[in-house]
C-alpha beads as a LAMMPS data file, in Angstrom:
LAMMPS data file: protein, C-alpha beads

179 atoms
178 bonds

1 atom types
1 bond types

-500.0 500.0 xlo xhi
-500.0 500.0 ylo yhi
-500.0 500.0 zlo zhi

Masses

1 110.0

Atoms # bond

1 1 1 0.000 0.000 0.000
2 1 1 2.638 2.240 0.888
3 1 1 4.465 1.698 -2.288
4 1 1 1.813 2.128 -4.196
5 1 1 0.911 5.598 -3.073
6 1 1 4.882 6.490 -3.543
7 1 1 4.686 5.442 -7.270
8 1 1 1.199 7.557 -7.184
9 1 1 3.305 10.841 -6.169
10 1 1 6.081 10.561 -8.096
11 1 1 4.319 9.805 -11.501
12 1 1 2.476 13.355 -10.232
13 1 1 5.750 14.804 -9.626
14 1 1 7.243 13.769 -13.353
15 1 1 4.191 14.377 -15.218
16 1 1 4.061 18.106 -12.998
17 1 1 7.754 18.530 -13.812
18 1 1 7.367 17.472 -17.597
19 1 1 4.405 20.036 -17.826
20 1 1 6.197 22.886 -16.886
21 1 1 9.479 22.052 -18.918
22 1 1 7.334 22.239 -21.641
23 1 1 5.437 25.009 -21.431
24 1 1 8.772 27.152 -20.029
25 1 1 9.984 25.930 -23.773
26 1 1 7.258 26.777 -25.995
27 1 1 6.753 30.310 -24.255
28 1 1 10.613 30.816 -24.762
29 1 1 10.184 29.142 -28.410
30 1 1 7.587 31.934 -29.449
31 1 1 9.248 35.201 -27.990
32 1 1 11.435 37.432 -29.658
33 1 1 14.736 38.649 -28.281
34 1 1 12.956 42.057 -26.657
35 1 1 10.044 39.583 -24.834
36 1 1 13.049 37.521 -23.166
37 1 1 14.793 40.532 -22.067
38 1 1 11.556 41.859 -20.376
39 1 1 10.372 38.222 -19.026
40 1 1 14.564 38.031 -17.440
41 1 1 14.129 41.790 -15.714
42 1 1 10.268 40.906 -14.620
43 1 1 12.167 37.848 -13.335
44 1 1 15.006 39.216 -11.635
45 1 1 12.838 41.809 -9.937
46 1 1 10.304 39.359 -8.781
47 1 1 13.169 37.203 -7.326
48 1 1 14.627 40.376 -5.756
49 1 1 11.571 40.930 -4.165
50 1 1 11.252 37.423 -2.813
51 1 1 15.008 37.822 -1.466
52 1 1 14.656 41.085 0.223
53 1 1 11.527 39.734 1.767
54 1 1 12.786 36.385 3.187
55 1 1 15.854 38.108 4.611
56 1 1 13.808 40.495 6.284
57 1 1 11.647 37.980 7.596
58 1 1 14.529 35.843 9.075
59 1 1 16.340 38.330 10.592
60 1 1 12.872 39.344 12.516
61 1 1 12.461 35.511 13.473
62 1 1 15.420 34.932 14.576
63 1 1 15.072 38.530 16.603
64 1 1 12.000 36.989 18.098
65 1 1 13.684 33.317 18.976
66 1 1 16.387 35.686 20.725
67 1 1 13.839 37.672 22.819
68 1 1 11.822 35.289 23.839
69 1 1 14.804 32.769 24.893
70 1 1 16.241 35.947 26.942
71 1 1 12.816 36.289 28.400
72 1 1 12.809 32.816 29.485
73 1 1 16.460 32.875 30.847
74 1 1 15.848 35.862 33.070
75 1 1 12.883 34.279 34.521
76 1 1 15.347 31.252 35.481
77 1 1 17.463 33.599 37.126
78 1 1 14.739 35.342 39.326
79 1 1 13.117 31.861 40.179
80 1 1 14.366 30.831 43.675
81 1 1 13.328 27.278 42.997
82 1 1 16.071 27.010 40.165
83 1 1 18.943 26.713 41.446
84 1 1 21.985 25.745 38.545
85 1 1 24.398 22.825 39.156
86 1 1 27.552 23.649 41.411
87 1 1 30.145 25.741 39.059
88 1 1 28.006 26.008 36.124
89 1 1 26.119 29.954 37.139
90 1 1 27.981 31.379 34.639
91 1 1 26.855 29.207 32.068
92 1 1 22.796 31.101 32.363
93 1 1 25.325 34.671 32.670
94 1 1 26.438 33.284 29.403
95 1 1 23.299 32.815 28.103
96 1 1 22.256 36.208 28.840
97 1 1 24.845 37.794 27.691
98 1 1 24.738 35.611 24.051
99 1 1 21.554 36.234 23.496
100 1 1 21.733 39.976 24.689
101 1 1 24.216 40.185 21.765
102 1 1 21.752 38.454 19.193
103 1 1 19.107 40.943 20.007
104 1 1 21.831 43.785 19.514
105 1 1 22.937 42.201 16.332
106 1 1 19.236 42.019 14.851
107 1 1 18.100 45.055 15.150
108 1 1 21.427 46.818 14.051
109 1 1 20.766 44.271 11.083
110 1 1 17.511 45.856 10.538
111 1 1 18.905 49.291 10.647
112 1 1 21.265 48.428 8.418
113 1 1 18.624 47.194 5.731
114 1 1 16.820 50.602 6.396
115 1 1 19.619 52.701 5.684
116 1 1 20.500 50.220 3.097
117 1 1 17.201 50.942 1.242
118 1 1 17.439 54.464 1.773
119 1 1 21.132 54.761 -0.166
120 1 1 19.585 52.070 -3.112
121 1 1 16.810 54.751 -3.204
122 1 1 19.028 57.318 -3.999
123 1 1 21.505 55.614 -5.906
124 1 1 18.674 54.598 -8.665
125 1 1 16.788 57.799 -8.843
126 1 1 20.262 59.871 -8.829
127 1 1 18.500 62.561 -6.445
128 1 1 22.315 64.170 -5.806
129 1 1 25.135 65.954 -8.262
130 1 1 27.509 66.090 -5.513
131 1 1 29.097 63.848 -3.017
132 1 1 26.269 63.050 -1.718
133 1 1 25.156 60.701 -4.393
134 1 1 28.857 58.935 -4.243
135 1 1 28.451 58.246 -1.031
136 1 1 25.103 56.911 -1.430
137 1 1 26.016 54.519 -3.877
138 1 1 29.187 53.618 -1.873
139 1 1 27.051 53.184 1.252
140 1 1 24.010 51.042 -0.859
141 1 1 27.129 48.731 -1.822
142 1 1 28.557 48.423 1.767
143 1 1 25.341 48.175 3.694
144 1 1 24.315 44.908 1.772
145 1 1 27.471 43.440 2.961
146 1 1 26.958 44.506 6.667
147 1 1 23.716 43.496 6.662
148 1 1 24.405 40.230 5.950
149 1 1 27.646 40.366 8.311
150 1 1 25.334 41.329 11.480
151 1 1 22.202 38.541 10.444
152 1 1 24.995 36.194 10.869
153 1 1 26.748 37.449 14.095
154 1 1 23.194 37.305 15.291
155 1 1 22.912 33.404 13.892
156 1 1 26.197 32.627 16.013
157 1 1 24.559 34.515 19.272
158 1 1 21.641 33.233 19.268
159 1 1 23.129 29.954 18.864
160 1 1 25.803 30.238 21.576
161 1 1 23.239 31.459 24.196
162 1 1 20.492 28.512 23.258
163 1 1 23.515 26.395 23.589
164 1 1 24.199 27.610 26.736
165 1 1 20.683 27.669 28.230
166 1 1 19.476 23.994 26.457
167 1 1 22.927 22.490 28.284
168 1 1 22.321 24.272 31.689
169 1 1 18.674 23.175 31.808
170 1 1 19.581 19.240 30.680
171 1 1 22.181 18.968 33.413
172 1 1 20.180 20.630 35.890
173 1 1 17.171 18.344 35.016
174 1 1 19.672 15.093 34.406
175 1 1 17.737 13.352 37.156
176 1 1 14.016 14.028 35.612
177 1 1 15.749 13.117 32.345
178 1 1 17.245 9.834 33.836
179 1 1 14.030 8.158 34.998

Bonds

1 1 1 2
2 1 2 3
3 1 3 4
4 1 4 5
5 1 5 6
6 1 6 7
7 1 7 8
8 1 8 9
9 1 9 10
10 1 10 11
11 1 11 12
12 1 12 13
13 1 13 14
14 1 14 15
15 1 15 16
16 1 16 17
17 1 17 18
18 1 18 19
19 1 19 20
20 1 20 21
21 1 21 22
22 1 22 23
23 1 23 24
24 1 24 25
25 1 25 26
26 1 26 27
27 1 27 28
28 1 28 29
29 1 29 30
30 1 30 31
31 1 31 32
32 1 32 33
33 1 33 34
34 1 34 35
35 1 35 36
36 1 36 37
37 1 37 38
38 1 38 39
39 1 39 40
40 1 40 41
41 1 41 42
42 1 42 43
43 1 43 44
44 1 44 45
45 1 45 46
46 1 46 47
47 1 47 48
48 1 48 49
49 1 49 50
50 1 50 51
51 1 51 52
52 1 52 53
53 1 53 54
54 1 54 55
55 1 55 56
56 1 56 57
57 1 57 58
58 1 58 59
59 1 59 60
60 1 60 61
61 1 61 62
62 1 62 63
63 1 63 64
64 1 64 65
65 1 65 66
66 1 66 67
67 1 67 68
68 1 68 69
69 1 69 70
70 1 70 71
71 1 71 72
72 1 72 73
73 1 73 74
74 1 74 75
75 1 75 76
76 1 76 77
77 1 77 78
78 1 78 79
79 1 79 80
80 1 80 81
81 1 81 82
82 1 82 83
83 1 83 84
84 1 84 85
85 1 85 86
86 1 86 87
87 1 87 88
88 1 88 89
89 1 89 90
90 1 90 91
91 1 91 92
92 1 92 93
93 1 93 94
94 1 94 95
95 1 95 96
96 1 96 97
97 1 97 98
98 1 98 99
99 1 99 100
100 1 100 101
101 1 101 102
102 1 102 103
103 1 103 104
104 1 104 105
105 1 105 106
106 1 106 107
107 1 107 108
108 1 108 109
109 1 109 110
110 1 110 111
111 1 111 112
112 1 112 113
113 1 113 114
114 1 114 115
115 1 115 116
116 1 116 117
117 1 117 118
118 1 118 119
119 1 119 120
120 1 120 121
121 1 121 122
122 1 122 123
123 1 123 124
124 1 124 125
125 1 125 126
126 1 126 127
127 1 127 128
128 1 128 129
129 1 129 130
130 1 130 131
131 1 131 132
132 1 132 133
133 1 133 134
134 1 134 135
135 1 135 136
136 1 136 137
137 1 137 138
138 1 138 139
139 1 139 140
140 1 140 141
141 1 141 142
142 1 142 143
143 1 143 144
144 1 144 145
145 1 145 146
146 1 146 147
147 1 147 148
148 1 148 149
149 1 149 150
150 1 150 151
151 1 151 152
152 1 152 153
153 1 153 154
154 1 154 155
155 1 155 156
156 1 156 157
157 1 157 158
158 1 158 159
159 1 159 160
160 1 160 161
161 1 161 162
162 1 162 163
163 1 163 164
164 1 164 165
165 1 165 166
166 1 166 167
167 1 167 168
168 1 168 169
169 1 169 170
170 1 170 171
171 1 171 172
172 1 172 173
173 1 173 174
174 1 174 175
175 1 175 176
176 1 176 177
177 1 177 178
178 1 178 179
């Protein structure tokens, strides 16, 4: 039964696949060289979009994993009950102080985008004569790369103080975990 509903998807898949190889060729068979041009920039932009939107999107998720872990380690530290295995404290300071640094990371990331939109703005439209419009294009090329730089300093951050907190909480709870 199984197998017979995995031989049911795939011939789906292929015969899905096979349809839109086809149809991808015979629109590209029937345009001129001006059409493609215009289908590749529609293209590009649409991808753009989808790019600039994900990224965005993952930098505020991972901005929300980071506040909401922080959240949860400083209630650990205020609860009296928890009380962290002898010599491992600074493990939950650790924590903090990791995921502290994702949440600073994020939202300089999203500055950065801002600002980074801001300078592409003014690059394309050419708004400036002077400097100004130098440095805009010079700062639309460098904030992309900072951007990107500070999404994945948050990454490591976050990752560090999850680390941090997941291994304080499974050898504090080693007994519960044991049984």
């Amino acid at each position: 039964m199984c197998c017979l509903i995995f031989i049911l998807i795939f011939s789906v898949t292929a015969l899905c696949l096979v349809e839109v190889v086809l149809a991808v060729r015979k629109k590209e068979g029937n345009m001129n060289n001006e059409e493609k041009e215009r289908d590749e920039k529609e293209r590009f932009v649409r991808w753009q979009d989808y790019r600039i939107t994900q990224f965005s999107f993952a930098i505020n998720l991972f901005l929300s994993f980071s506040v909401a872990a922080l959240g949860f380690c400083l209630t650990l530290i205020k609860d009296p009950t928890f009380v962290p295995p002898n010599g491992m404290g600074y493990l939950l300071r650790n924590s903090a102080i990791g995921l502290t640094c994702s949440i600073i990371f994020g939202s300089l990331a999203t500055f950065s985008r801002l600002w980074d939109f801001r300078c592409t703005v003014i690059k394309i439209r050419k708004k400036y004569a002077d400097c100004r419009q130098d440095a805009a294009e010079i700062f639309a090329k460098l904030l992309g790369i900072a951007s990107w730089c500070l999404f994945y300093f948050q990454l490591a951050a976050l990752a560090y103080g999850a680390f941090c907190l997941i291994y304080i909480l499974i050898v504090a709870n080693l007994d519960k975990l044991a049984k």
